[in-house]
PLY file of the C-alpha trace (Angstrom):
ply
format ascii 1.0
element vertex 509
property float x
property float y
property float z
element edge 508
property int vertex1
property int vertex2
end_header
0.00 0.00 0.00
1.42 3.48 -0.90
0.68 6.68 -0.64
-0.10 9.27 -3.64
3.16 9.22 -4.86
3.64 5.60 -4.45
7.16 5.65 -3.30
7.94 2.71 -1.13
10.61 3.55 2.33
12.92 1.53 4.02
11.81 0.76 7.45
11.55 -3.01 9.00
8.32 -4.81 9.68
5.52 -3.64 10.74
5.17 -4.57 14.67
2.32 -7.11 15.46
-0.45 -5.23 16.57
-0.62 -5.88 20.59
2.41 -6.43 21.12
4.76 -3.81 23.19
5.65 -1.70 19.57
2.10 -1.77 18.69
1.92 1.48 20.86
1.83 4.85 19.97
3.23 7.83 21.83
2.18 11.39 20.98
3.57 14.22 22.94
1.52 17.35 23.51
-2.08 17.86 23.94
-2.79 20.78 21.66
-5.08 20.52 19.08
-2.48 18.26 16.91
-1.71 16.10 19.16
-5.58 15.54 20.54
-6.22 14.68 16.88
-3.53 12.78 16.01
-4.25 10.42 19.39
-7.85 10.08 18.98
-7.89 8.90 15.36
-5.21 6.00 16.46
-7.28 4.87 19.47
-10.52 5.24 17.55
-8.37 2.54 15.07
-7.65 0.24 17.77
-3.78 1.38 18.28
-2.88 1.87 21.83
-2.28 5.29 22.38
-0.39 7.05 25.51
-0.42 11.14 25.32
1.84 12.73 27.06
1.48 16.09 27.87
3.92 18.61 30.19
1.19 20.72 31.73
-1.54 19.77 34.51
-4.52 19.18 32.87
-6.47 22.08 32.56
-7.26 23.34 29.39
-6.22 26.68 28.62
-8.70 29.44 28.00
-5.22 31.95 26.42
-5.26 31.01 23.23
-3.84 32.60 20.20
-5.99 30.93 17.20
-9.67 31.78 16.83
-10.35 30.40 13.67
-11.30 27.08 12.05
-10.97 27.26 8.30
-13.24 24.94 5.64
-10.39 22.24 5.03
-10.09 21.59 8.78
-14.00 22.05 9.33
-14.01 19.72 6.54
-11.87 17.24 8.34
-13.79 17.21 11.82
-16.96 16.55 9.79
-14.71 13.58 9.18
-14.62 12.92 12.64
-18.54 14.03 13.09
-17.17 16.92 15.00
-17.67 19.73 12.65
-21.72 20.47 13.66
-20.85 20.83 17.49
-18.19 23.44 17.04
-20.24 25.01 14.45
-23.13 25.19 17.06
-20.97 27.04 19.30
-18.74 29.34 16.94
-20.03 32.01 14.65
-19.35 31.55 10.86
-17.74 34.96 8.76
-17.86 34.30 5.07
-16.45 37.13 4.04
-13.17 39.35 5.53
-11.43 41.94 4.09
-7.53 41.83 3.74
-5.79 46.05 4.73
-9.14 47.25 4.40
-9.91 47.04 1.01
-9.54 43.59 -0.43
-12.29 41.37 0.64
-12.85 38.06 0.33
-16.17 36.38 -0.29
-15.97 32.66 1.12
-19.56 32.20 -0.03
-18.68 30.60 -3.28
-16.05 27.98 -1.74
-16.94 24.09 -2.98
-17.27 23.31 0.74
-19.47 22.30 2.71
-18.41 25.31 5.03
-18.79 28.39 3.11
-16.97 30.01 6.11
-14.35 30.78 8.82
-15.71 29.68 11.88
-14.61 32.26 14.33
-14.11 30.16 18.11
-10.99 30.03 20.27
-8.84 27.69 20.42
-9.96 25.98 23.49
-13.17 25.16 22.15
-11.51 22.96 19.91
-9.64 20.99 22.35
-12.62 20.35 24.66
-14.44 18.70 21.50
-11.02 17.00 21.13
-10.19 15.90 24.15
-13.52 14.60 24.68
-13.41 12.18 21.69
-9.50 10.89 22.33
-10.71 10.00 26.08
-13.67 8.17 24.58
-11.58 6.06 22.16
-9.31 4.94 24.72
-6.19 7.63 25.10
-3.78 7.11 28.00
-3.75 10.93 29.32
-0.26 11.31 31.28
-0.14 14.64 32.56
2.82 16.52 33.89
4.99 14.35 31.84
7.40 16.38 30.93
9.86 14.44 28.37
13.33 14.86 28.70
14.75 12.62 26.04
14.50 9.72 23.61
16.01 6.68 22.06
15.19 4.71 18.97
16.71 1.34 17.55
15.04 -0.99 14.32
12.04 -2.43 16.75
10.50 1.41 18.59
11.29 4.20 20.29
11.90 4.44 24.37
11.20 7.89 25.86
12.88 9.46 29.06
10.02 10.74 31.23
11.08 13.54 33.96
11.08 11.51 37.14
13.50 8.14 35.77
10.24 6.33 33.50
10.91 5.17 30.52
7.90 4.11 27.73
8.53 2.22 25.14
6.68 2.38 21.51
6.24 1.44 18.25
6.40 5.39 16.54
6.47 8.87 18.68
4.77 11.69 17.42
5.78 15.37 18.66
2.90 17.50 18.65
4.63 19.35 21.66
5.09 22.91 20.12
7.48 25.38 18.83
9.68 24.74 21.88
9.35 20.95 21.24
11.54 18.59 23.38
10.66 15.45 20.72
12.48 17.69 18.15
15.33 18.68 20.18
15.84 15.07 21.21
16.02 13.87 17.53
18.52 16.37 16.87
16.53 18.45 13.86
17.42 22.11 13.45
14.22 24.70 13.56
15.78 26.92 10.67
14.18 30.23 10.60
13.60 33.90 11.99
11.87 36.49 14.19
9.14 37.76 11.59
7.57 40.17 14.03
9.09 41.48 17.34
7.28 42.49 20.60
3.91 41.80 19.45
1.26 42.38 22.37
-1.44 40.74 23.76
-4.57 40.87 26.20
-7.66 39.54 26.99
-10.27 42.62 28.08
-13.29 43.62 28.30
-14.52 46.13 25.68
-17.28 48.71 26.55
-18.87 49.32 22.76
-18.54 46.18 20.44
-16.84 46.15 17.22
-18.86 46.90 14.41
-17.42 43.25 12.68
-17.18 39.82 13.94
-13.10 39.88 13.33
-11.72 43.45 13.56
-8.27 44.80 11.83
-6.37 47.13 10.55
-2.94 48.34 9.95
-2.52 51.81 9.67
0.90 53.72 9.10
3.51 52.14 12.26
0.69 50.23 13.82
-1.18 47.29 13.94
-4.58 45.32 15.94
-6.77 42.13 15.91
-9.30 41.86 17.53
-11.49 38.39 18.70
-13.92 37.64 20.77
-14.15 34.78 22.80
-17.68 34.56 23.20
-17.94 35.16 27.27
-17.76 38.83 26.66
-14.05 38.68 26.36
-11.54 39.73 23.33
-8.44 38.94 22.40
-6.12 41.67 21.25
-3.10 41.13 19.27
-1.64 44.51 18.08
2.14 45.79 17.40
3.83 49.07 17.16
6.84 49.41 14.75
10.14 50.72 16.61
8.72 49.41 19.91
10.87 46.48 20.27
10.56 45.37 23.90
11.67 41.81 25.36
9.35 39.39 25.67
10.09 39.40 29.49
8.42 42.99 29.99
5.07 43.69 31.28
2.60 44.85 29.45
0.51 47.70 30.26
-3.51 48.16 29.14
-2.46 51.57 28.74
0.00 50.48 26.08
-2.64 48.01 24.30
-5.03 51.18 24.44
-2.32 53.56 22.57
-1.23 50.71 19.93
-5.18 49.48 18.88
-6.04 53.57 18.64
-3.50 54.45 16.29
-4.17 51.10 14.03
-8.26 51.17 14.47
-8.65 54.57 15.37
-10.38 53.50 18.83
-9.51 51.43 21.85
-13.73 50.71 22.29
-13.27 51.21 26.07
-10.79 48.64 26.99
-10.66 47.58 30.67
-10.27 45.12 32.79
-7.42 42.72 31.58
-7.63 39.28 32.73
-4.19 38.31 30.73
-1.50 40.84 29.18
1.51 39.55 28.07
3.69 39.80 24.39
5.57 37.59 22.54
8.11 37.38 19.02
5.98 36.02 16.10
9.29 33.58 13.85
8.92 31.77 10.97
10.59 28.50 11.27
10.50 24.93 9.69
12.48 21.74 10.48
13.74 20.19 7.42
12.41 16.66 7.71
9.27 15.73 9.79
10.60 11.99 10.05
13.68 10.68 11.83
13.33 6.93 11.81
10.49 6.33 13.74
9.67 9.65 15.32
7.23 12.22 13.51
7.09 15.90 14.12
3.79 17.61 13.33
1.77 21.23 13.90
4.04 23.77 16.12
6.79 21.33 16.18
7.52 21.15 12.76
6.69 24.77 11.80
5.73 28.13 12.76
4.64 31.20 10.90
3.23 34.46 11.62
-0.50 34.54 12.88
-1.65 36.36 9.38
-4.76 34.34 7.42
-4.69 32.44 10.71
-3.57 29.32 9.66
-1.40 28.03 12.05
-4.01 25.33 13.82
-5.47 24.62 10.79
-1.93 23.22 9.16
-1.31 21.55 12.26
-4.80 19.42 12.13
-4.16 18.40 8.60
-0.56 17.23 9.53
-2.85 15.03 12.14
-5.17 13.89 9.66
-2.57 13.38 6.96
-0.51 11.28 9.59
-2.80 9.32 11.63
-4.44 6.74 9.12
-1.01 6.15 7.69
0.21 4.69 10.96
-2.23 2.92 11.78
-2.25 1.14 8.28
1.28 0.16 9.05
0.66 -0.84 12.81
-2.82 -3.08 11.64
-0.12 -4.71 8.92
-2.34 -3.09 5.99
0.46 -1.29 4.50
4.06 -1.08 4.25
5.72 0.90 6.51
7.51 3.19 3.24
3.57 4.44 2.90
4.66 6.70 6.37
7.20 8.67 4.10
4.94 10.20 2.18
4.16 12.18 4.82
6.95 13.83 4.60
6.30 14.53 1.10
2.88 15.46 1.15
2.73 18.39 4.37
6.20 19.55 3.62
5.47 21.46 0.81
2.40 22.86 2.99
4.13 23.66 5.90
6.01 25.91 3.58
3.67 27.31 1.80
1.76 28.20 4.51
5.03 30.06 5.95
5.48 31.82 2.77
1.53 32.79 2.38
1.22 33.82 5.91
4.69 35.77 5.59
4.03 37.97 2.67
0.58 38.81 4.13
2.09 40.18 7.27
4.80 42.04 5.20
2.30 43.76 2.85
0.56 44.54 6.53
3.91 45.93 7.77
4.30 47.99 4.47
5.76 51.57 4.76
7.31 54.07 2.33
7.57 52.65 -1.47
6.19 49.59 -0.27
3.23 51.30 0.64
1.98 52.66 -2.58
3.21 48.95 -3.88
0.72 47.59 -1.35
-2.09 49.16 -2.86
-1.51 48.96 -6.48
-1.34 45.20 -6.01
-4.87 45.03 -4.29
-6.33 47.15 -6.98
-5.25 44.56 -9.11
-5.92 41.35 -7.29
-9.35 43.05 -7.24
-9.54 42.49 -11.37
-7.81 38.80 -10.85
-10.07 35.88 -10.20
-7.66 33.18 -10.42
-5.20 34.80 -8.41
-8.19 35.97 -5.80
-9.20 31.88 -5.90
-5.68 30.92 -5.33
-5.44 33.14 -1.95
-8.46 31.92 -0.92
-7.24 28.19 -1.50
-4.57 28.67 0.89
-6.00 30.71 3.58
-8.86 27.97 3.93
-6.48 25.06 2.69
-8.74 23.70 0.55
-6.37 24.61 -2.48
-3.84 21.91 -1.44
-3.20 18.88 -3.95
-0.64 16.18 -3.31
1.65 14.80 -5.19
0.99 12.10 -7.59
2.55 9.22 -9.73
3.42 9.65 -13.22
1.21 8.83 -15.26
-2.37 9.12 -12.66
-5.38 9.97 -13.19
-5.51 13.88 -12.72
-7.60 13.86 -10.00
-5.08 11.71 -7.65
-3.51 13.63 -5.55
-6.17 16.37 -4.53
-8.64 17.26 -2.04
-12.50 15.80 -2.44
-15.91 18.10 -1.45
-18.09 16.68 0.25
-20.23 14.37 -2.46
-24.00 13.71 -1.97
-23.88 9.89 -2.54
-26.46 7.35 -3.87
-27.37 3.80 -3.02
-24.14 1.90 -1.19
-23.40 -1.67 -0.92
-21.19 -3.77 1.07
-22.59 -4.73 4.74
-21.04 -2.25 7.30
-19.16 -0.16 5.12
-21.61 2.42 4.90
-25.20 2.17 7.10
-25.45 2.59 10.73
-22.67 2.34 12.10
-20.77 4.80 9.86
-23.67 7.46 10.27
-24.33 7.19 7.02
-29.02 7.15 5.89
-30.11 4.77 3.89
-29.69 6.84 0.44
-25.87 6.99 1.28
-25.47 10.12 3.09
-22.66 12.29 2.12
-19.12 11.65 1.79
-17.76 12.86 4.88
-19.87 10.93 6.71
-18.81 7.61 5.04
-15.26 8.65 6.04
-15.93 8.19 9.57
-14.18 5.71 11.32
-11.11 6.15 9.28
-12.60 4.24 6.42
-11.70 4.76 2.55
-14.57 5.52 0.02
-14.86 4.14 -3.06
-17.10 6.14 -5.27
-18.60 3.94 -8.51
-20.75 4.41 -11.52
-22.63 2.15 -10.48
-23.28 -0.94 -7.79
-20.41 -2.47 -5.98
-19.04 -4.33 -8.53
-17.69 -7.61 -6.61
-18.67 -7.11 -3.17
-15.92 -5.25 -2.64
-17.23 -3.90 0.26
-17.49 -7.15 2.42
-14.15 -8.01 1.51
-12.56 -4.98 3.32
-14.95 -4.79 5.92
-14.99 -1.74 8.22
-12.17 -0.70 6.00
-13.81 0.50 3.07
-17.45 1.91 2.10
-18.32 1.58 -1.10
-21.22 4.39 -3.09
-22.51 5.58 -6.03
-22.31 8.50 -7.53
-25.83 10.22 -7.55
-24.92 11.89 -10.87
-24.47 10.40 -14.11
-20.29 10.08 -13.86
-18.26 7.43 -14.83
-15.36 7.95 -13.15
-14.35 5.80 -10.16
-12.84 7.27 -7.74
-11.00 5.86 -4.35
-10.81 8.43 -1.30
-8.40 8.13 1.49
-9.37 8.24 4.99
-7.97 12.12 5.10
-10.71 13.05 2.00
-8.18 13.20 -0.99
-7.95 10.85 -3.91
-5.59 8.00 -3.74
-7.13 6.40 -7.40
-8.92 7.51 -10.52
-10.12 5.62 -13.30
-12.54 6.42 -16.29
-14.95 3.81 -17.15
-12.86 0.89 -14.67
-13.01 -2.49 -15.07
-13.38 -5.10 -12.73
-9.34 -5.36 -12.71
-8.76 -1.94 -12.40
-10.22 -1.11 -9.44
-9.29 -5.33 -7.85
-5.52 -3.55 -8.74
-5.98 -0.03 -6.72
-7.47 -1.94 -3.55
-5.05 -3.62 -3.30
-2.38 -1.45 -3.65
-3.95 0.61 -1.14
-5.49 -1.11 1.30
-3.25 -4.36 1.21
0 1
1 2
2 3
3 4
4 5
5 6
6 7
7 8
8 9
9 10
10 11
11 12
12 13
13 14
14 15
15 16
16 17
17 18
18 19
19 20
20 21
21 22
22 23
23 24
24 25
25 26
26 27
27 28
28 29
29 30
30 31
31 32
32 33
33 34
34 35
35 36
36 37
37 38
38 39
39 40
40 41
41 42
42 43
43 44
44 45
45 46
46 47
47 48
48 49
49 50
50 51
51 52
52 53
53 54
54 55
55 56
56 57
57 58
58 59
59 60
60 61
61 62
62 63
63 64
64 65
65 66
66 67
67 68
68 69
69 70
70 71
71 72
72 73
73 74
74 75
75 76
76 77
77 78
78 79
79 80
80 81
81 82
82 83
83 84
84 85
85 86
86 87
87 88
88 89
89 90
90 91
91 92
92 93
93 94
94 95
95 96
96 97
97 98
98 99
99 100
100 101
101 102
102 103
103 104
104 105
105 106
106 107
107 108
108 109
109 110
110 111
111 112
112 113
113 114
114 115
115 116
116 117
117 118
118 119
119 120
120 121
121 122
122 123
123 124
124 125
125 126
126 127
127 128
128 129
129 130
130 131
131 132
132 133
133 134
134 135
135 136
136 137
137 138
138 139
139 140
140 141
141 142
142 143
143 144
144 145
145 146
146 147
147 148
148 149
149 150
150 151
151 152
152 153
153 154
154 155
155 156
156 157
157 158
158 159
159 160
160 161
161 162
162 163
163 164
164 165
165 166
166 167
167 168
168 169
169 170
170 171
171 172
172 173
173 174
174 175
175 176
176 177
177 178
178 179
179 180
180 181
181 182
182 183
183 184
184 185
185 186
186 187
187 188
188 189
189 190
190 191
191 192
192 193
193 194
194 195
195 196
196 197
197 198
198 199
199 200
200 201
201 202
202 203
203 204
204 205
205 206
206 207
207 208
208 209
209 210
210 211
211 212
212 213
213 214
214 215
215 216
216 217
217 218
218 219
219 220
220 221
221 222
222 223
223 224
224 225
225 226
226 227
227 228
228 229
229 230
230 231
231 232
232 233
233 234
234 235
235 236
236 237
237 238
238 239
239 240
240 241
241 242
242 243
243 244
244 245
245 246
246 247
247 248
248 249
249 250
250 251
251 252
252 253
253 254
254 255
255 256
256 257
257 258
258 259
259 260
260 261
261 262
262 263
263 264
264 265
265 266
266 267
267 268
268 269
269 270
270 271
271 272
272 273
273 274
274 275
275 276
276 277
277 278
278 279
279 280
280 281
281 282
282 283
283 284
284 285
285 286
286 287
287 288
288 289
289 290
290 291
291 292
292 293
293 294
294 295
295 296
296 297
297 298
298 299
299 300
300 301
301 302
302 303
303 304
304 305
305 306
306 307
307 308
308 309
309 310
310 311
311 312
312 313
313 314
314 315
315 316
316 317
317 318
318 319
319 320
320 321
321 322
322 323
323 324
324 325
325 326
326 327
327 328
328 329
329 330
330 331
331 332
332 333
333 334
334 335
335 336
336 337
337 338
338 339
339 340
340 341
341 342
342 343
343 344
344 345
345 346
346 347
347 348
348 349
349 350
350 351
351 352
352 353
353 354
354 355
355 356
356 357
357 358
358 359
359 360
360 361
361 362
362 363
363 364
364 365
365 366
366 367
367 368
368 369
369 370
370 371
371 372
372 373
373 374
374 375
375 376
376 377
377 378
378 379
379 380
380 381
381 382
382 383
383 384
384 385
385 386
386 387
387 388
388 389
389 390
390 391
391 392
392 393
393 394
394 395
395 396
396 397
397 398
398 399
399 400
400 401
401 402
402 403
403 404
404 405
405 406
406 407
407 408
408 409
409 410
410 411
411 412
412 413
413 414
414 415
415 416
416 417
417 418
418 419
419 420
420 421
421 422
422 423
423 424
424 425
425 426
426 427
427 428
428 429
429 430
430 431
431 432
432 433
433 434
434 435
435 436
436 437
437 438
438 439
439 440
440 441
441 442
442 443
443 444
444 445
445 446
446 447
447 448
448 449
449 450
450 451
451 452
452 453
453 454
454 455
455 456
456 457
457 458
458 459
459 460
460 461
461 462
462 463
463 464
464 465
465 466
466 467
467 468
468 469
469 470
470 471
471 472
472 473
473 474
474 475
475 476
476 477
477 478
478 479
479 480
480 481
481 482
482 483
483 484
484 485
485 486
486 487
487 488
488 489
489 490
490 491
491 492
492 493
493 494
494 495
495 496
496 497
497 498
498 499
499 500
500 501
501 502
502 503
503 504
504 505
505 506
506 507
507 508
């Protein structure tokens, strides 16, 4: 079984599933790691999470957005509704004031940003990976880690040692799994002495998400939905250490002179500031140890990406190891995920980057600034392409030479027709009786196999709980396979019998 680009790796055996290797650590309970964990358990992999901090879910939280590729991948998960329940949706924005984008066209389910903090997210999270069966080791602080041909051991503060098949850090910018595998974090401060506080405002913003950058200055604002906001703003030529207190009187001066008002700021519950960098490790693999989200790159909090990428490394990741673990695949399947979210993770520092640039812009760069919105205002493909980052639904992986065209990129969500094969689709994938949609099939970390028409050999049977099998409700005669993260591992027009006997099995063993 491979991945898109089919390239087989070198790693031994897969470990039999119950044995001591079968297990899985992942370190770091953000909204990575959560993800990451509760897909394995869900698929039957013993999990352990380790996590430095008490538990207690943190209500400071820097991202307050949920774009349509990761909505589209906790629908997945039959997540999505709940957090759309308690977040409000903002489908359209406007980038320095005068370039807006309109999300209300996207070929998404989730025509949207779904504004909610952070924490919201983890709750929902955390929620499903203690259901499935994570080990939740708190205050677990790792301090190193050694690997050999058979697993990984990891050095817990306190003299334990755990032992396991794969590690994944999911442990953060500062992340102890990468310094323990040695990786350098190449990069830079993007952004110095950036502030921020939680307050209370006494006249609401007249938008959902507020900002502006005007002349030396910059602010965000977010609520949290108690009443709170978050504030993120930054002064040029005020570059304080991180280490110095902030004042409200300072967020007051810096949100004025970028929004023109301070809307009665008072009563901080949390001030603090912090350096925004731009940083990526050059491999997210060493042996047997994965690095994903924070830990394997950071950007600059501009388009508001940063949990977003770090969910799709989780759902890019997760169904590859346990397809190696349950002895479905070959273990070479887990390099492409190298392959696949590198060139995302940089992308996303590059998109992110030149947004917060054109944001800094003085001088020259200024009157640069706007004659390139004017134009991207007369550009629809460039406008679509912008759009397609931000929300990460313009993301296509790499395929073999010689595939289909559609191999490689992301699925919408597909109203399917009548479905076949036992338990691969009905009740106990969610999925009604007319075959639901296809996010819903995915659940339970199953591939779809879209047809022309009815299961053609009872294909569904034969890979029982691994694969659903549908119809198209249109008149198309293209077959297509989805992987378990919603993008197309095989296309075929007009497939025969032996076509599609050859892509199961080089997919799903």
């Amino acid at each position: 079984m491979n991945g898109t680009n089919g390239t087989p790796g070198t790693t031994g055996p897969a470990p039999a599933p119950g044995s001591e290797t079968s297990r899985v650590i992942v370190v770091g309970s953000g909204p990575t790691g959560l993800l990451l964990a509760g897909d394995l358990a869900a698929a039957g992999i013993p999990v352990t999470l380790l996590e430095k901090r008490p538990h207690k879910i943190s209500n400071l939280s820097r991202a307050f957005a949920l774009h349509a590729r990761a909505l589209e991948q906790l629908d997945a998960r039959g997540l999505a509704d709940e957090l759309e329940a308690v977040g409000e949706p903002l489908s359209r924005f406007s980038l320095f004031g005068r370039f807006n984008l309109d999300l209300g066209t996207l070929p998404s389910r989730f025509r949207h940003v779904l504004v909610l903090p952070q924490y919201e997210v983890e709750k929902v999270l955390e929620r499903r990976a203690a259901e499935a069966g994570v080990d939740f080791r708190n205050e677990s602080e790792v301090t190193g880690l050694t690997q050999d041909a058979a697993g990984v051991t990891v050095h817990v503060r306190g003299g334990e040692d755990l032992r396991a098949a794969y590690v994944v850090g999911a442990d953060g910018m500062r992340s102890a799994v990468r310094e323990a595998v040695g990786l350098p974090f190449p990069g830079r401060s993007a952004i110095r002495s950036v502030v921020l506080a939680d307050v209370l405002l006494a006249e609401k913003p007249p938008t959902l998400l507020t900002a502006a950058a005007v002349g030396d200055a910059f602010a965000f604002l977010a609520p949290f939905g108690d009443g709170y906001y978050r504030v993120i703003c930054w002064q040029r030529g005020r570059d304080v250490p991180d280490h110095e207190p902030v004042g409200l009187d300072e967020v007051r001066e810096i949100t004025r002179l970028a929004l023109g008002k301070d809307y009665g700021m008072h009563d901080a519950r949390w001030m603090s500031r912090f350096h925004s960098d731009e940083r990526q490790v050059p491999s997210y693999r060493v042996g047997r140890v994965f690095l994903a989200g924070d830990a394997a790159h950071v950007h600059t909090p501009a388009g508001g990406q940063g949990m977003n990428t770090g969910l799709q490394d989780a759902a890019n990741l997760s169904w590859k190891l346990a397809a190696v673990l349950h002895g479905h695949a070959d273990p070479g399947l887990l390099d492409t995920y190298q392959s696949e979210r590198h060139p995302v993770g940089r992308s996303v520092l590059r998109s992110s980057g030149a947004l917060v640039r054109l944001a800094m812009a003085r001088g020259p760069l200024l009157a640069a600034r706007s004659v390139l919105i004017r134009a991207l205002g007369h550009a629809g493909p460039v406008r679509r392409r912008i759009i397609g980052q931000i929300t990460g639904i313009g993301y296509r992986y790499p395929a073999p030479r010689g595939a289909h065209r559609l191999t490689g990129t992301r699925v919408p969500d597909l109203a399917l027709a009548g479905t076949s094969a036992g338990t691969s689709v009905g009740t106990s994938a969610g999925v009604s009786a007319d075959g639901g949609r296809l996010y819903e099939a995915l659940r339970g970390g199953r591939f779809v196999l879209v047809t022309p028409g009815p299961d053609p050999y009872d294909t569904g049977t034969r890979y029982a709980g691994r694969l659903a099998v549908a119809q198209w409700r249109s008149g198309r005669r293209t077959t297509v396979l989805v992987r378990p993260d919603g993008y197309v591992a095989w296309a075929g027009e007009d497939a025969q019998v032996p076509d599609i006997e050859k892509a199961l099995s080089t997919h799903l063993g």
